[in-house]
PDB file of N, CA, C, O and CB in Angstrom:
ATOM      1  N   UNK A   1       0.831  -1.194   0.000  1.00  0.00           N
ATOM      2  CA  UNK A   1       0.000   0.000   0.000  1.00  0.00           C
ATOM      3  C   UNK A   1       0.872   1.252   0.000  1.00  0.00           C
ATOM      4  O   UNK A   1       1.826   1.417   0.761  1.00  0.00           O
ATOM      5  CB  UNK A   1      -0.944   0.001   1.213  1.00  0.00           C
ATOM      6  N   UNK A   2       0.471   2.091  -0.893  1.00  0.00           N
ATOM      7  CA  UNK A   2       0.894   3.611  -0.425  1.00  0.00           C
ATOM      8  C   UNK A   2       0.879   4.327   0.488  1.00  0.00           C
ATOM      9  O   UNK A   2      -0.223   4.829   0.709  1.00  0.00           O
ATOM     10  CB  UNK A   2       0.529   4.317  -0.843  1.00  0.00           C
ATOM     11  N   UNK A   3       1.886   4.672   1.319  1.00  0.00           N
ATOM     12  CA  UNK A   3       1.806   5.330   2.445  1.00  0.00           C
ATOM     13  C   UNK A   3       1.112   7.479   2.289  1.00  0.00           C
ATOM     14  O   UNK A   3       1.972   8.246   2.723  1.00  0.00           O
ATOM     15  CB  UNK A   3       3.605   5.004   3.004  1.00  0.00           C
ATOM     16  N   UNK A   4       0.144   8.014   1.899  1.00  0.00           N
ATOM     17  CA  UNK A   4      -0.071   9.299   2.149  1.00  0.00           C
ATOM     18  C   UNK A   4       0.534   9.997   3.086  1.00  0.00           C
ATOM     19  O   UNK A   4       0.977   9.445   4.093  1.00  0.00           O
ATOM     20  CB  UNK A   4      -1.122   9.447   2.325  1.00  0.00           C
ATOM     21  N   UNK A   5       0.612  11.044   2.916  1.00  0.00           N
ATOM     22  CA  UNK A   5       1.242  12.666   3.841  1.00  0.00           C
ATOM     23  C   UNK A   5      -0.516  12.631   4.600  1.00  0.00           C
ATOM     24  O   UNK A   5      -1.495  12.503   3.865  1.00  0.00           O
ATOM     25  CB  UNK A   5       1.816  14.833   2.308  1.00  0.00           C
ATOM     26  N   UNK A   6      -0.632  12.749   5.919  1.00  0.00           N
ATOM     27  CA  UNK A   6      -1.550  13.539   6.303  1.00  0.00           C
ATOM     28  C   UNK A   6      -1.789  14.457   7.371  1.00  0.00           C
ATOM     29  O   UNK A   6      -1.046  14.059   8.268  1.00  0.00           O
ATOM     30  CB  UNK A   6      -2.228  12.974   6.326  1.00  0.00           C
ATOM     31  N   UNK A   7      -2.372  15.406   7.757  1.00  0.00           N
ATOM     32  CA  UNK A   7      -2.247  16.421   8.335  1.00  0.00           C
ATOM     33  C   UNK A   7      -2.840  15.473   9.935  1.00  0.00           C
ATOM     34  O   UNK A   7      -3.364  14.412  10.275  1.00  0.00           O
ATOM     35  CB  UNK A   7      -3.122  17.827   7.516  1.00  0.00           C
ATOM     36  N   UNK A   8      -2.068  17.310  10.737  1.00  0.00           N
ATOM     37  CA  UNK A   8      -2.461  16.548  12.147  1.00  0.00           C
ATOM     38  C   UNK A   8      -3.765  16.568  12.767  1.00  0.00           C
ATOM     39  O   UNK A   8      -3.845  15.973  13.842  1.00  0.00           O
ATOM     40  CB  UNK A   8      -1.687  17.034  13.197  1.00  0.00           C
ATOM     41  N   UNK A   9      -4.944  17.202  12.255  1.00  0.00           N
ATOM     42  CA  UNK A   9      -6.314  16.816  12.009  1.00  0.00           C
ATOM     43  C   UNK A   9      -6.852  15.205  12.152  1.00  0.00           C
ATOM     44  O   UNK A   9      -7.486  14.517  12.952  1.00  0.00           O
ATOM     45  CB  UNK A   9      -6.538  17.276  10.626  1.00  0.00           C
ATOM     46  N   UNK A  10      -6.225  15.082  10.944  1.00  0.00           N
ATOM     47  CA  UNK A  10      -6.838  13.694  10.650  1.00  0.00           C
ATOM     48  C   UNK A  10      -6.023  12.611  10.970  1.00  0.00           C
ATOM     49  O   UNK A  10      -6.363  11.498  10.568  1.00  0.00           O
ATOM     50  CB  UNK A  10      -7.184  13.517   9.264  1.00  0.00           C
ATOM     51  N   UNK A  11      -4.845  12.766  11.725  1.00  0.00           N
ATOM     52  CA  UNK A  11      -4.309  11.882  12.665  1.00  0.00           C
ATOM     53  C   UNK A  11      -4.518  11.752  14.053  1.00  0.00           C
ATOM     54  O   UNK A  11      -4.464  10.801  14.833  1.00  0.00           O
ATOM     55  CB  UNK A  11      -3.247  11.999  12.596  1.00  0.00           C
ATOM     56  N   UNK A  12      -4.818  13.177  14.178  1.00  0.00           N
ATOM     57  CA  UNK A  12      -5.867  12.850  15.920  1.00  0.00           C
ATOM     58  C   UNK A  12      -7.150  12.391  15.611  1.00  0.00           C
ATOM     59  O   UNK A  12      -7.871  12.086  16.562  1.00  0.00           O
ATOM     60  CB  UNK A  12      -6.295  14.405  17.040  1.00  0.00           C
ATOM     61  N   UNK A  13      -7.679  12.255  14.213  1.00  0.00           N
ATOM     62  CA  UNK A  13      -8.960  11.820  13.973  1.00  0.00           C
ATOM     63  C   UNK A  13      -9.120   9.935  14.624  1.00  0.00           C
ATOM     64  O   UNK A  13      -9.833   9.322  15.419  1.00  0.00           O
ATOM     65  CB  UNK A  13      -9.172  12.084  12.119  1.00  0.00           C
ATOM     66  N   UNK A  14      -7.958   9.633  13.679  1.00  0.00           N
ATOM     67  CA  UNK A  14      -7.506   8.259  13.352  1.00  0.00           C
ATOM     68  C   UNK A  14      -7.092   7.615  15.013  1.00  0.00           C
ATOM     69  O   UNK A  14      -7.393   6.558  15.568  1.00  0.00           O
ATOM     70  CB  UNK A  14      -6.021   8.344  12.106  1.00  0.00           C
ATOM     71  N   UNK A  15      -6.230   8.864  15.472  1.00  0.00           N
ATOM     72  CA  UNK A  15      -5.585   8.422  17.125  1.00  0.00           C
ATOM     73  C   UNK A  15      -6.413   8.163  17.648  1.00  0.00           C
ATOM     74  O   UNK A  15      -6.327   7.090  18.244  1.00  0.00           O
ATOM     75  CB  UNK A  15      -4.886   9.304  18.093  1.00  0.00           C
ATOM     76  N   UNK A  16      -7.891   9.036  17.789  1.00  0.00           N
ATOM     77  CA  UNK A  16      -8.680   8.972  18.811  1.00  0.00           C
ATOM     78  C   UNK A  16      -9.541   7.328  18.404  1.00  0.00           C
ATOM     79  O   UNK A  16      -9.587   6.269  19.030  1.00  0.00           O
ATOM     80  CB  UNK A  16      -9.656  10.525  18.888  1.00  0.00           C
ATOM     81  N   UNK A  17     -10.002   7.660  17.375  1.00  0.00           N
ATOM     82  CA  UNK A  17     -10.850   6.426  17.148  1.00  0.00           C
ATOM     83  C   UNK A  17      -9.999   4.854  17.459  1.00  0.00           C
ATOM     84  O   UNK A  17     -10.664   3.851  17.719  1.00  0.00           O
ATOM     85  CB  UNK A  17     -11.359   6.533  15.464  1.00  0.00           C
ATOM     86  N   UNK A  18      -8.498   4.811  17.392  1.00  0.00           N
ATOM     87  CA  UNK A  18      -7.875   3.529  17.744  1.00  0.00           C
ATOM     88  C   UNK A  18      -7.244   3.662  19.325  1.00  0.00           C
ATOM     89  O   UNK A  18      -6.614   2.908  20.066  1.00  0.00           O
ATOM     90  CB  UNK A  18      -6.654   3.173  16.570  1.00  0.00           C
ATOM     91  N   UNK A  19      -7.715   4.896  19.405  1.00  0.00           N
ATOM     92  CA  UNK A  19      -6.801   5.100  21.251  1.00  0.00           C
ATOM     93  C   UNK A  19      -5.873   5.421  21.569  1.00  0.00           C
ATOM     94  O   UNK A  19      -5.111   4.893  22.379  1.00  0.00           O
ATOM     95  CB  UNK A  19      -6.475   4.213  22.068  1.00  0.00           C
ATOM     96  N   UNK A  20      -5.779   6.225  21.063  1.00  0.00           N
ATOM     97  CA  UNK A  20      -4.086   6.085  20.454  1.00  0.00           C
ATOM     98  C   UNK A  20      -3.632   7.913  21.157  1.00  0.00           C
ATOM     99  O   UNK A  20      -4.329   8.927  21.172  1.00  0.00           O
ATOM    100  CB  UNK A  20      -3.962   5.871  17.887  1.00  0.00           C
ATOM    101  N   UNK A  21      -2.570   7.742  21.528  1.00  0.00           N
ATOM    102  CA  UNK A  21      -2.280   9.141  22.279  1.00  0.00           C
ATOM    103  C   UNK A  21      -0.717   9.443  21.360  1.00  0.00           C
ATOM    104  O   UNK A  21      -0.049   8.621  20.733  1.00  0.00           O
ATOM    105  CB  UNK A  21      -2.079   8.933  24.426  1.00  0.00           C
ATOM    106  N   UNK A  22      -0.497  10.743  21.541  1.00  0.00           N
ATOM    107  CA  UNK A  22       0.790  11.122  21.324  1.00  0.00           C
ATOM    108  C   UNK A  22       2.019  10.743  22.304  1.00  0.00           C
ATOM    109  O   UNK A  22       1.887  10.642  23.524  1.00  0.00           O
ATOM    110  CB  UNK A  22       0.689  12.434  21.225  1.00  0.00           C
ATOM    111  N   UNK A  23       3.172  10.557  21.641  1.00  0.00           N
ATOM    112  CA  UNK A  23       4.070  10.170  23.136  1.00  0.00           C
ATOM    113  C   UNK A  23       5.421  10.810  22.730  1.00  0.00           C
ATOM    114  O   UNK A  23       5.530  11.381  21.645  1.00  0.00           O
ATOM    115  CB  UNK A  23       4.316   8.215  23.565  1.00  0.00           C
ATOM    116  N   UNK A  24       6.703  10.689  23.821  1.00  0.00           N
ATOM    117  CA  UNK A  24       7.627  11.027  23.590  1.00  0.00           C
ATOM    118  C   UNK A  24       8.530   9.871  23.978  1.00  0.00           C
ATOM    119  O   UNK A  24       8.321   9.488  25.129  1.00  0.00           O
ATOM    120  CB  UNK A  24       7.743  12.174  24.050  1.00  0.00           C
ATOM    121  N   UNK A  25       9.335   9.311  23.422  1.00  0.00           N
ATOM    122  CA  UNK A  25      10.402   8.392  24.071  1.00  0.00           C
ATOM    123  C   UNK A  25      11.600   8.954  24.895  1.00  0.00           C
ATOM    124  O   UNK A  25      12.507   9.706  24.536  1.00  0.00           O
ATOM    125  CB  UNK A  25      11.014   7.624  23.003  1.00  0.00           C
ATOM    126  N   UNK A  26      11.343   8.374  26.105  1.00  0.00           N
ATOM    127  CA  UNK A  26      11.769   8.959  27.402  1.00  0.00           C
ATOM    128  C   UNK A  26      13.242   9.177  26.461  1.00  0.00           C
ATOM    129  O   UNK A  26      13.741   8.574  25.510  1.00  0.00           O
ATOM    130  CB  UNK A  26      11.701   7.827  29.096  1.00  0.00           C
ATOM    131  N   UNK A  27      13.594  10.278  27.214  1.00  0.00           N
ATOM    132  CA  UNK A  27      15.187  10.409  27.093  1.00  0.00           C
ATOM    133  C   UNK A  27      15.729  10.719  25.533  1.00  0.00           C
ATOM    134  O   UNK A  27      16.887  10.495  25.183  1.00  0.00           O
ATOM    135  CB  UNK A  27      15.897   8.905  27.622  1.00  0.00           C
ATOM    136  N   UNK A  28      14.813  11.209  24.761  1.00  0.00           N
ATOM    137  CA  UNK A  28      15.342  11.539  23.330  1.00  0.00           C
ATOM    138  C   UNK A  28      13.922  12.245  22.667  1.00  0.00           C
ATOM    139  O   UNK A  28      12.771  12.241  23.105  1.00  0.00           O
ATOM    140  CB  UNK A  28      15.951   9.956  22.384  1.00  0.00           C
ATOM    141  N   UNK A  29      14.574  12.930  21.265  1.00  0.00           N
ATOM    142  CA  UNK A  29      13.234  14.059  20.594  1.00  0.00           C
ATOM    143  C   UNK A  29      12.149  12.895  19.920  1.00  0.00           C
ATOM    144  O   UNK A  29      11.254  13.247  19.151  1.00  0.00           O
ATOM    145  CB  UNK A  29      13.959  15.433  18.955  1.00  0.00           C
ATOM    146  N   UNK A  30      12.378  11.359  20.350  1.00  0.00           N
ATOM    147  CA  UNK A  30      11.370  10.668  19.185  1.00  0.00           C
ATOM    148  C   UNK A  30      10.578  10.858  19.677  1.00  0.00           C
ATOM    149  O   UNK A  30      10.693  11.214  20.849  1.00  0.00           O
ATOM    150  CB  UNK A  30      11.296   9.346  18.688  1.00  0.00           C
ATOM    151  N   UNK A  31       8.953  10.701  18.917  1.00  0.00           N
ATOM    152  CA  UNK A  31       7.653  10.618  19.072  1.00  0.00           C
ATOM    153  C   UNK A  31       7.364   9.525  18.392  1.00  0.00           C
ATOM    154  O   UNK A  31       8.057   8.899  17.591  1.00  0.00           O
ATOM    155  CB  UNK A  31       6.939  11.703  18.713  1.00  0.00           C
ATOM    156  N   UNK A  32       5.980   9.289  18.880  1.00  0.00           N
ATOM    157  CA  UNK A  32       5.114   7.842  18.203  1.00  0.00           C
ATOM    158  C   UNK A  32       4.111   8.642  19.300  1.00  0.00           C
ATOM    159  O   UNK A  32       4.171   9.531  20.150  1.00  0.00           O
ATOM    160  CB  UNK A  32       5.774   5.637  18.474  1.00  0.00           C
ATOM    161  N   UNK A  33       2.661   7.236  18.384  1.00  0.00           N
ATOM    162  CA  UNK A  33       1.485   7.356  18.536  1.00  0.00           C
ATOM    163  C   UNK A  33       1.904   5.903  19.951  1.00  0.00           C
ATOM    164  O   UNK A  33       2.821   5.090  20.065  1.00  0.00           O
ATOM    165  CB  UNK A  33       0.363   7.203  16.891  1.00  0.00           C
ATOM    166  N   UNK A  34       0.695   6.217  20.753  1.00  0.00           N
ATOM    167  CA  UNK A  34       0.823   5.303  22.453  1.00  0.00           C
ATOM    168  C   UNK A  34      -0.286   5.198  22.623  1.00  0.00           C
ATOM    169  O   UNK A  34      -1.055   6.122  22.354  1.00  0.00           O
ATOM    170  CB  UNK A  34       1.483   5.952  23.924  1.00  0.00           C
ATOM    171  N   UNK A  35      -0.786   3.774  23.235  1.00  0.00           N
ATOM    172  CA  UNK A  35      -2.048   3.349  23.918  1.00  0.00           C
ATOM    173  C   UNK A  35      -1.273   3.796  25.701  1.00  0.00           C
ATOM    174  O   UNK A  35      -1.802   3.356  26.722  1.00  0.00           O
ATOM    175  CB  UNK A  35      -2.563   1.246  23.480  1.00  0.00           C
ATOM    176  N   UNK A  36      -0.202   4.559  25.743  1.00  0.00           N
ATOM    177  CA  UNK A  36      -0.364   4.939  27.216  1.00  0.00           C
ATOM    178  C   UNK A  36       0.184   3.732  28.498  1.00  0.00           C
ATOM    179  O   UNK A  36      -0.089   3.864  29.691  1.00  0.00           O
ATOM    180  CB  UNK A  36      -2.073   5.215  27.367  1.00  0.00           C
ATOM    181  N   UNK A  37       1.018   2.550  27.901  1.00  0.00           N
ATOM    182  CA  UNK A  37       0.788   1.685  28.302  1.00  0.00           C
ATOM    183  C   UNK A  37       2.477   1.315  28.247  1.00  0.00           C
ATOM    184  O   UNK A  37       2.822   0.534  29.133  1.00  0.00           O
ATOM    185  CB  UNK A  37      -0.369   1.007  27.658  1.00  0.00           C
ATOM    186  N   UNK A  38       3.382   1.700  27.474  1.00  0.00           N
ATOM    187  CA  UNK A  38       4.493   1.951  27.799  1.00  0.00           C
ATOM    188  C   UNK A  38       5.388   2.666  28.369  1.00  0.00           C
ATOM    189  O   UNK A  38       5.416   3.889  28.232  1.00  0.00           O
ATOM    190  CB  UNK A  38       4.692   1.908  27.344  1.00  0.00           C
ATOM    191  N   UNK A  39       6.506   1.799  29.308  1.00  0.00           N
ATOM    192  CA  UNK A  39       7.351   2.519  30.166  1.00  0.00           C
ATOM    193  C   UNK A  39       8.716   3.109  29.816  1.00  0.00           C
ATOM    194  O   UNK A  39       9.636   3.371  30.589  1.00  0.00           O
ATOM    195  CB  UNK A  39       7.535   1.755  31.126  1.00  0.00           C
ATOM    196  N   UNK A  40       8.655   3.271  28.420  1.00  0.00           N
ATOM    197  CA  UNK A  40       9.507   4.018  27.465  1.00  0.00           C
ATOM    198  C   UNK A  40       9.080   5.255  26.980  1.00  0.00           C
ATOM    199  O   UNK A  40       9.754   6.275  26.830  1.00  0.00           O
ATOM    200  CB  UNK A  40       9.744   3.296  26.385  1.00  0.00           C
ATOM    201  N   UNK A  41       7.842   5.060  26.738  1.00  0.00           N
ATOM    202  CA  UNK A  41       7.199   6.854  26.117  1.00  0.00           C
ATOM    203  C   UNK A  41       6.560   7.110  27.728  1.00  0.00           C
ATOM    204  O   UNK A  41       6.353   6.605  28.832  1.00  0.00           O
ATOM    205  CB  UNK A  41       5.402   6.901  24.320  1.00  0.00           C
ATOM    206  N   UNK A  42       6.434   8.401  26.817  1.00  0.00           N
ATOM    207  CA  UNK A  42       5.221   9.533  28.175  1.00  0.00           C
ATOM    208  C   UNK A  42       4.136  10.180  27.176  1.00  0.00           C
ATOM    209  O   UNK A  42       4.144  10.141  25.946  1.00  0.00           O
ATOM    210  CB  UNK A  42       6.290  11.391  29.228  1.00  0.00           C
ATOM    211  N   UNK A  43       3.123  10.836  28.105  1.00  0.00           N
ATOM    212  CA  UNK A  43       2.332  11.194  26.771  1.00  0.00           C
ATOM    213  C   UNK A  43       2.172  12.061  26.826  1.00  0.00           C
ATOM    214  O   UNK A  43       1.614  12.473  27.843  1.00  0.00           O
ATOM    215  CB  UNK A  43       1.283  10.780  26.350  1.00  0.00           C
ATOM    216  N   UNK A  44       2.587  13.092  25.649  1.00  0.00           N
ATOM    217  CA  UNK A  44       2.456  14.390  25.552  1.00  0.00           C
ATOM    218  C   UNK A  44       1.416  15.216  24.937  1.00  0.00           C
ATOM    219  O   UNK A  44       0.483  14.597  24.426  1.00  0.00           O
ATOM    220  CB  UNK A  44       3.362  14.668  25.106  1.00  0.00           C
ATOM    221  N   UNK A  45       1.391  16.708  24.880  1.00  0.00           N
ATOM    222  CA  UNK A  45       0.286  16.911  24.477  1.00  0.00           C
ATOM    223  C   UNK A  45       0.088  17.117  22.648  1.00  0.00           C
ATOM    224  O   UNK A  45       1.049  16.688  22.009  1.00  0.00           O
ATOM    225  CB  UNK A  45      -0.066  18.047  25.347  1.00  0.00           C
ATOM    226  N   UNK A  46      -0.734  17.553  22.056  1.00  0.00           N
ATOM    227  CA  UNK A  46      -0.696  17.256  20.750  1.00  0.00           C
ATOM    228  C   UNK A  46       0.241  18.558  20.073  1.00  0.00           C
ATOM    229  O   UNK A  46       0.893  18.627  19.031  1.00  0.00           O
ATOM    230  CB  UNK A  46      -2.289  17.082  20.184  1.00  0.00           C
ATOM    231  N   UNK A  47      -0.022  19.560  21.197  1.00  0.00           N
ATOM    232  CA  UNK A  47       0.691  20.714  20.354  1.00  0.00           C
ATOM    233  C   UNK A  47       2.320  20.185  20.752  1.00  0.00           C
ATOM    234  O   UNK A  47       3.207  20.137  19.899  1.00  0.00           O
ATOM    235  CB  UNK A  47       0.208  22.621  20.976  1.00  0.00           C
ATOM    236  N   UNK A  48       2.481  19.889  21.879  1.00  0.00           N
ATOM    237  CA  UNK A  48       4.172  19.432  21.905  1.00  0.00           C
ATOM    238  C   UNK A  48       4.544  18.515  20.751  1.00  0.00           C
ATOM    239  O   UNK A  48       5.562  18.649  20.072  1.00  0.00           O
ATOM    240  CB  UNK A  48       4.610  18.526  23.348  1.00  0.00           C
ATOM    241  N   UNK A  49       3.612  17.558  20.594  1.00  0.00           N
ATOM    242  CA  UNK A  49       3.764  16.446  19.325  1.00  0.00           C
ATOM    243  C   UNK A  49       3.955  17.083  18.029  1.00  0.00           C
ATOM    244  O   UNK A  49       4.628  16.612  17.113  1.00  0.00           O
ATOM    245  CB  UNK A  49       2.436  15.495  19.125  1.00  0.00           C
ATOM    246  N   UNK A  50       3.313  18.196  18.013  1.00  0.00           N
ATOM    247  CA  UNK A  50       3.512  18.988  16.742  1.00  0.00           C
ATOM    248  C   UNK A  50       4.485  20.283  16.487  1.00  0.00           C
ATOM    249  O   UNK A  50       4.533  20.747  15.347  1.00  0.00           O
ATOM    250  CB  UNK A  50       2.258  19.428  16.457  1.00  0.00           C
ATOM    251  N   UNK A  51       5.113  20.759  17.340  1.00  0.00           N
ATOM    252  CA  UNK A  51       6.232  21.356  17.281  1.00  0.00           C
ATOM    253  C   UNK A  51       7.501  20.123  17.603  1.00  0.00           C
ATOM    254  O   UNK A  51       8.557  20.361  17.016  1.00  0.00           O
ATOM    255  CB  UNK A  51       6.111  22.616  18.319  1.00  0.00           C
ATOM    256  N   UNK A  52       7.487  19.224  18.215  1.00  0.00           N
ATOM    257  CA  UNK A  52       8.457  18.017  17.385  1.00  0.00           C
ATOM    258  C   UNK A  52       8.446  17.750  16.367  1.00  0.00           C
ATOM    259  O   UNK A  52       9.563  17.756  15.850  1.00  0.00           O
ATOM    260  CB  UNK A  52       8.428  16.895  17.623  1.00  0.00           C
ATOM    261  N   UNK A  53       7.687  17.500  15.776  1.00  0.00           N
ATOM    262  CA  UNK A  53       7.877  17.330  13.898  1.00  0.00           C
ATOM    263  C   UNK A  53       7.962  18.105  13.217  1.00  0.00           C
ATOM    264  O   UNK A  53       8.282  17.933  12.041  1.00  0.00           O
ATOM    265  CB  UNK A  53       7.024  16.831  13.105  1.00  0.00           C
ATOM    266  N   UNK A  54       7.601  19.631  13.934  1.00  0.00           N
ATOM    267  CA  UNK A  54       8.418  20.525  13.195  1.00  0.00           C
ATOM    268  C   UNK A  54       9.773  21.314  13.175  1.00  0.00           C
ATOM    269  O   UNK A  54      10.062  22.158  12.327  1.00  0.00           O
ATOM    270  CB  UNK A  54       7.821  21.182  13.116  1.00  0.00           C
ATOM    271  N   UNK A  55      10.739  20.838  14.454  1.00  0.00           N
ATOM    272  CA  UNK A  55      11.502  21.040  14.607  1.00  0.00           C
ATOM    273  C   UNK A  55      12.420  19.938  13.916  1.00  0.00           C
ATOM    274  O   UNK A  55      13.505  20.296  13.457  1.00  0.00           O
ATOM    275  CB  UNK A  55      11.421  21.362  15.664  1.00  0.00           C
ATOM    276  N   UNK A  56      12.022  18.621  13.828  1.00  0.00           N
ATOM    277  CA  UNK A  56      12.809  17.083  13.599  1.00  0.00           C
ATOM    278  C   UNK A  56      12.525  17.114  11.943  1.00  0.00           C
ATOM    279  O   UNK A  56      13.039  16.212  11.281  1.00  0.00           O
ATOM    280  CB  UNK A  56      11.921  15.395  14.605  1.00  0.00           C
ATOM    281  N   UNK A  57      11.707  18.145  11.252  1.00  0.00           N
ATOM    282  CA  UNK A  57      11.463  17.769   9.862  1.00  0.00           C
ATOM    283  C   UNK A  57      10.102  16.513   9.827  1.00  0.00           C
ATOM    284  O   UNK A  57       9.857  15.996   8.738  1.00  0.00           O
ATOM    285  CB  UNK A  57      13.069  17.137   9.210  1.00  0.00           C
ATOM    286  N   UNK A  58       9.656  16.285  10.502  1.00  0.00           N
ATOM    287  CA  UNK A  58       9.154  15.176  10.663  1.00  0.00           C
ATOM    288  C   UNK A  58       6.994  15.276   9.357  1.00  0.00           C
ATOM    289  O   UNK A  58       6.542  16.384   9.066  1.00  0.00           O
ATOM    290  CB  UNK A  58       9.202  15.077  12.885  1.00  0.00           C
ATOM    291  N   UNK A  59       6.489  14.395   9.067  1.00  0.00           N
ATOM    292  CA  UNK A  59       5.084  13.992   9.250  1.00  0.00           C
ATOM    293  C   UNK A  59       4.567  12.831   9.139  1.00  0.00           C
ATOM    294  O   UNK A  59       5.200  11.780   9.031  1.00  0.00           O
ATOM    295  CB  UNK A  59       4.416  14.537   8.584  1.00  0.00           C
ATOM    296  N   UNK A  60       3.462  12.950   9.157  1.00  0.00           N
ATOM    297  CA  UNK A  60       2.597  11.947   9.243  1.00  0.00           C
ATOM    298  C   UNK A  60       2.074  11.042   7.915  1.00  0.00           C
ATOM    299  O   UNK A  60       1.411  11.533   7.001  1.00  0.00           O
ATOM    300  CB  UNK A  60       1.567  12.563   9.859  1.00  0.00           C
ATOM    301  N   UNK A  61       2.377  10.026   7.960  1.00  0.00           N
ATOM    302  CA  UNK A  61       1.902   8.868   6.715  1.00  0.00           C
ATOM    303  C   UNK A  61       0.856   8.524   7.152  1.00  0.00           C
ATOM    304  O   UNK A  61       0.515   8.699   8.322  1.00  0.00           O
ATOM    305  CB  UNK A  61       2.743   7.516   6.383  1.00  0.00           C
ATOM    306  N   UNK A  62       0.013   7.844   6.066  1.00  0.00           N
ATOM    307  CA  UNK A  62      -1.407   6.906   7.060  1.00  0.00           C
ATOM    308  C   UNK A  62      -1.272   5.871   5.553  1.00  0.00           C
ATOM    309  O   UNK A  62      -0.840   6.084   4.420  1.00  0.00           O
ATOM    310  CB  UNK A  62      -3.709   8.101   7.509  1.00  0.00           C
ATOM    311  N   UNK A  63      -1.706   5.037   6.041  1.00  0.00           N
ATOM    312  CA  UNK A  63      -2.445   3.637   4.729  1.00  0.00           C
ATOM    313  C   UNK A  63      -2.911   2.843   5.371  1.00  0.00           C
ATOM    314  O   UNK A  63      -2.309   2.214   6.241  1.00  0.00           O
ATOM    315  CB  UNK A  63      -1.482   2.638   3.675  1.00  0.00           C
ATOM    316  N   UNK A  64      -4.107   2.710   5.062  1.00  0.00           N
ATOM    317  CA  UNK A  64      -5.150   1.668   5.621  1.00  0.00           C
ATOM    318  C   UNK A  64      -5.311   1.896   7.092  1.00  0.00           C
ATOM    319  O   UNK A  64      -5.488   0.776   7.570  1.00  0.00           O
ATOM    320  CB  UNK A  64      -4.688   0.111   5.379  1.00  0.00           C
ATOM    321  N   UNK A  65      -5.335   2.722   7.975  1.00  0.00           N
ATOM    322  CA  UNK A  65      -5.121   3.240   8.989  1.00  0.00           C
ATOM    323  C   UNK A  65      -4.407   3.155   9.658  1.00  0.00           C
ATOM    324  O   UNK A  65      -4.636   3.200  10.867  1.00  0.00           O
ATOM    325  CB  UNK A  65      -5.638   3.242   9.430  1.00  0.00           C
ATOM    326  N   UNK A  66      -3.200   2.992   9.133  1.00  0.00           N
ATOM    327  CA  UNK A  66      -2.048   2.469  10.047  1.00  0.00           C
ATOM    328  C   UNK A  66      -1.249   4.016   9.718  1.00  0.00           C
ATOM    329  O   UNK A  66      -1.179   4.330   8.530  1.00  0.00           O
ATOM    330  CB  UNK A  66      -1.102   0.688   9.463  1.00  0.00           C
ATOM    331  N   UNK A  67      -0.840   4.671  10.430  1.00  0.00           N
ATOM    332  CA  UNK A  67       0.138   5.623  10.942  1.00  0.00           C
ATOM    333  C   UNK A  67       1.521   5.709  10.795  1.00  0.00           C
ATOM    334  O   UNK A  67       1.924   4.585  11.095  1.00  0.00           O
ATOM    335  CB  UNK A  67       0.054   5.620  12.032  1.00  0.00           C
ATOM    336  N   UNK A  68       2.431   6.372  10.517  1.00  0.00           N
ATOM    337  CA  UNK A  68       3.910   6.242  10.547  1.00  0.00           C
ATOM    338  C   UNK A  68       4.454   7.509  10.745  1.00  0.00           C
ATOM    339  O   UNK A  68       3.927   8.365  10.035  1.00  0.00           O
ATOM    340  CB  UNK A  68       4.492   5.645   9.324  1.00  0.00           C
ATOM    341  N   UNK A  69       5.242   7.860  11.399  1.00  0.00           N
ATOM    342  CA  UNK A  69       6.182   9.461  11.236  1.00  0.00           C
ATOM    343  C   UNK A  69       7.484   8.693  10.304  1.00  0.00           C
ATOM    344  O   UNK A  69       7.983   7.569  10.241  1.00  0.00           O
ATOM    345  CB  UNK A  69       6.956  10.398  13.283  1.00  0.00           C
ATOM    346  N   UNK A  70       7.696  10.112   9.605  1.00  0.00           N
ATOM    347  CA  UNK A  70       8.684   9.823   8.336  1.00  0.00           C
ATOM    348  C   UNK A  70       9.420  11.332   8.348  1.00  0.00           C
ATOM    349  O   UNK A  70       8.933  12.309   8.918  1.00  0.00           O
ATOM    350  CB  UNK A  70       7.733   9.395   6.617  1.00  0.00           C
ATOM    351  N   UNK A  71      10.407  11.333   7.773  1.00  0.00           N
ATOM    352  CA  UNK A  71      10.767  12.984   7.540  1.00  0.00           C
ATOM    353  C   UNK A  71      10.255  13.075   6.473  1.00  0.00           C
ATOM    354  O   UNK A  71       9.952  12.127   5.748  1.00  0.00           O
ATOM    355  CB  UNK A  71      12.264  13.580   7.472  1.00  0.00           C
ATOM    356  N   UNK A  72      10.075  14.385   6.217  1.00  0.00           N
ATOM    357  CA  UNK A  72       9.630  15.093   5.421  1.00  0.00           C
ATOM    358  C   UNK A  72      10.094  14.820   3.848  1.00  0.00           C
ATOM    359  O   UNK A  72      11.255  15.048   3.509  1.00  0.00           O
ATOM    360  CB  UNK A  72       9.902  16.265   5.939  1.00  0.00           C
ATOM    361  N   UNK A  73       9.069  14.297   2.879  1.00  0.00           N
ATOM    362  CA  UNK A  73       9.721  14.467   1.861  1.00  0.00           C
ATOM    363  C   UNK A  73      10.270  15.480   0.526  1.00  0.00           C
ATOM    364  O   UNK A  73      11.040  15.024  -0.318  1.00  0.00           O
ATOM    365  CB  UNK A  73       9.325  13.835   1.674  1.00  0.00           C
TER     366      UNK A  73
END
C-alpha cells in the first residue's frame, strides 16, 4: 500500500478512534502514537507532538489506517 502525507487533524482523527495518544520516548526528541501503556514513552500533548515534527522535519503517513512518522519528503 501507499503510504499518504496527512495532516495533524486527521491523525488525531484516526488516534482517537484507535486510542491512540501522542508520546515522547523517554530520554530523546522521538515521538510515536501510544495506547499509554508503555514505560519508554510519556504522553504528551498534541501541540508538543507537533512542534516536534516541526523542529525534527518530521510527518505523518497513514495507509489503511495504520500511521507512521517519516521525515519530510
Amino acid at each position: 500500500m501507499v503510504m499518504e502525507r496527512i495532516d495533524l487533524k486527521k491523525a488525531q482523527a484516526i488516534a482517537k478512534n484507535k486510542g491512540l495518544k501522542p508520546g515522547k520516548v523517554k530520554g530523546t526528541e522521538g515521538v510515536q502514537f501510544t495506547k499509554g501503556k508503555n514505560d519508554r514513552l510519556t504522553v504528551i500533548t498534541w501541540e508538543e507532538f507537533e512542534k516536534i515534527l516541526e523542529a525534527r522535519g518530521l510527518d505523518i503517513y497513514e495507509s489503511g489506517g495504520w500511521m507512521k512518522i517519516m521525515k519530510k519528503a
